[in-house]
C-alpha positions as CSV (number, residue, x, y, z in Angstrom):
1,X,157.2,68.9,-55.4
2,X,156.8,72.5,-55.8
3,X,158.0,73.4,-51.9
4,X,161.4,70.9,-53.2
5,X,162.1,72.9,-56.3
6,X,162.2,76.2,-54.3
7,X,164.3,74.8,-51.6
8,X,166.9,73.6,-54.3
9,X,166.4,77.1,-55.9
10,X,167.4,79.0,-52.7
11,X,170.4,76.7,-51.7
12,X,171.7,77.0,-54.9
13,X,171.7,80.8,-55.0
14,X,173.1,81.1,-51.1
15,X,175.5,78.8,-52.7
16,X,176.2,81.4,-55.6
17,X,176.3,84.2,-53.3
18,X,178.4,82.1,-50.6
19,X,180.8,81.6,-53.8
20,X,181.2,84.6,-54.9
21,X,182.5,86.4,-52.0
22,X,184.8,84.1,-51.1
23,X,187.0,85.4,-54.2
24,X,185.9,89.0,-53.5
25,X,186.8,89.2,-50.1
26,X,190.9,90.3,-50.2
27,X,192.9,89.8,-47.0
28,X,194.8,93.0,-46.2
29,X,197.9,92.8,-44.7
30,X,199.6,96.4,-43.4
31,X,203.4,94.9,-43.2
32,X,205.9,97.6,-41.8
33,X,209.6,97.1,-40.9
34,X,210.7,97.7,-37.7
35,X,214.5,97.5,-36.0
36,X,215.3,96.0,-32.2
37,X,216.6,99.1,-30.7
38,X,216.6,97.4,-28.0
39,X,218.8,94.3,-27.4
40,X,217.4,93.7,-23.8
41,X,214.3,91.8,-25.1
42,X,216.6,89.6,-27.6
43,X,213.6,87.7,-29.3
44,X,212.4,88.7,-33.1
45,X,208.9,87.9,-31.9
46,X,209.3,89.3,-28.6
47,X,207.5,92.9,-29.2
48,X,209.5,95.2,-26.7
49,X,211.9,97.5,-28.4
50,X,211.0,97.7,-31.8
51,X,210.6,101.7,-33.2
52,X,210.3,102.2,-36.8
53,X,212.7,103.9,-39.1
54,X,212.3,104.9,-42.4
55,X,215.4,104.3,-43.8
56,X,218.1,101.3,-43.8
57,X,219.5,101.5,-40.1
58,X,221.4,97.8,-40.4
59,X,224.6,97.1,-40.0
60,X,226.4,94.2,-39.7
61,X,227.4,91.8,-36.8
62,X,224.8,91.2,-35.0
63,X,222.0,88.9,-34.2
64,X,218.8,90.9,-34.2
65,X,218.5,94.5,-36.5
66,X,215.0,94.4,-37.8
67,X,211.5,92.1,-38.5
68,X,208.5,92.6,-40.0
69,X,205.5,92.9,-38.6
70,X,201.9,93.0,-39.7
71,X,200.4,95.9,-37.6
72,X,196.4,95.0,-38.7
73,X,194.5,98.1,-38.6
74,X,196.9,100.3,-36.4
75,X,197.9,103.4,-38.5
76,X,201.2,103.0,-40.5
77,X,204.0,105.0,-39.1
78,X,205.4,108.1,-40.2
79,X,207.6,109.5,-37.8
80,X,211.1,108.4,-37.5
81,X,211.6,106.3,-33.5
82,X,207.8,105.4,-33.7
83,X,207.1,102.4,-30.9
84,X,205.8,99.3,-32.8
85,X,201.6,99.4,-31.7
86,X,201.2,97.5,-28.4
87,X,198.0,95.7,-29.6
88,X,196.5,94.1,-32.8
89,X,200.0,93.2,-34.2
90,X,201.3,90.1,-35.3
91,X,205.1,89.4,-35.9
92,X,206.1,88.0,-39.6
93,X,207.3,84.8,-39.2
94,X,210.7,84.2,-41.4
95,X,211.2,88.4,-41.6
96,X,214.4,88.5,-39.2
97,X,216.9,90.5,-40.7
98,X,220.4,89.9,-39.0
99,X,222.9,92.8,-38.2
100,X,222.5,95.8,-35.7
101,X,220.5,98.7,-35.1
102,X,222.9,102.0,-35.9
């Protein structure tokens, strides 16, 4: 009976533990904005010619200007015409902004 009670004991706490960092643990995204400078590869989710830009660069009539993407643990960007990172990114489903690049 002892051997049972200490069994119960250490599922419980591994339970606890298990518990507890599930409300610790905070998913981090790193979202940046980045405009289709180039219109060759026409698809928001197609990663070719994307560059970041600090500042509002859409204008309107167009189909494609800029997306969001979540760039994981690649440095954020700093510099004005930066490529968007050609691994560990993921595009932002539903972050399409319509217009042109200018």
């Amino acid at each position: 009976m002892n051997n049972i009670k200490k069994a119960a004991l250490g599922v419980l706490i591994a339970g606890f533990a298990f518990g507890f960092s599930a409300f610790t643990t905070i998913k981090r995204t790193n979202k940046v904005l980045y405009y289709k400078t180039d219109i060759t590869f026409p698809l928001p989710s197609d990663p070719r010619g994307y560059r970041y830009y600090s500042g509002d660069r859409c204008e309107p009539m167009g189909s494609l200007c800029s997306a969001q993407w979540d760039i994981g643990l690649n440095t954020h960007p700093t510099l004005d015409g930066t490529l968007l990172p050609v691994s560990g990114m993921t595009y932002v489903s539903g972050s399409m902004v319509t217009g042109h690049f200018e």
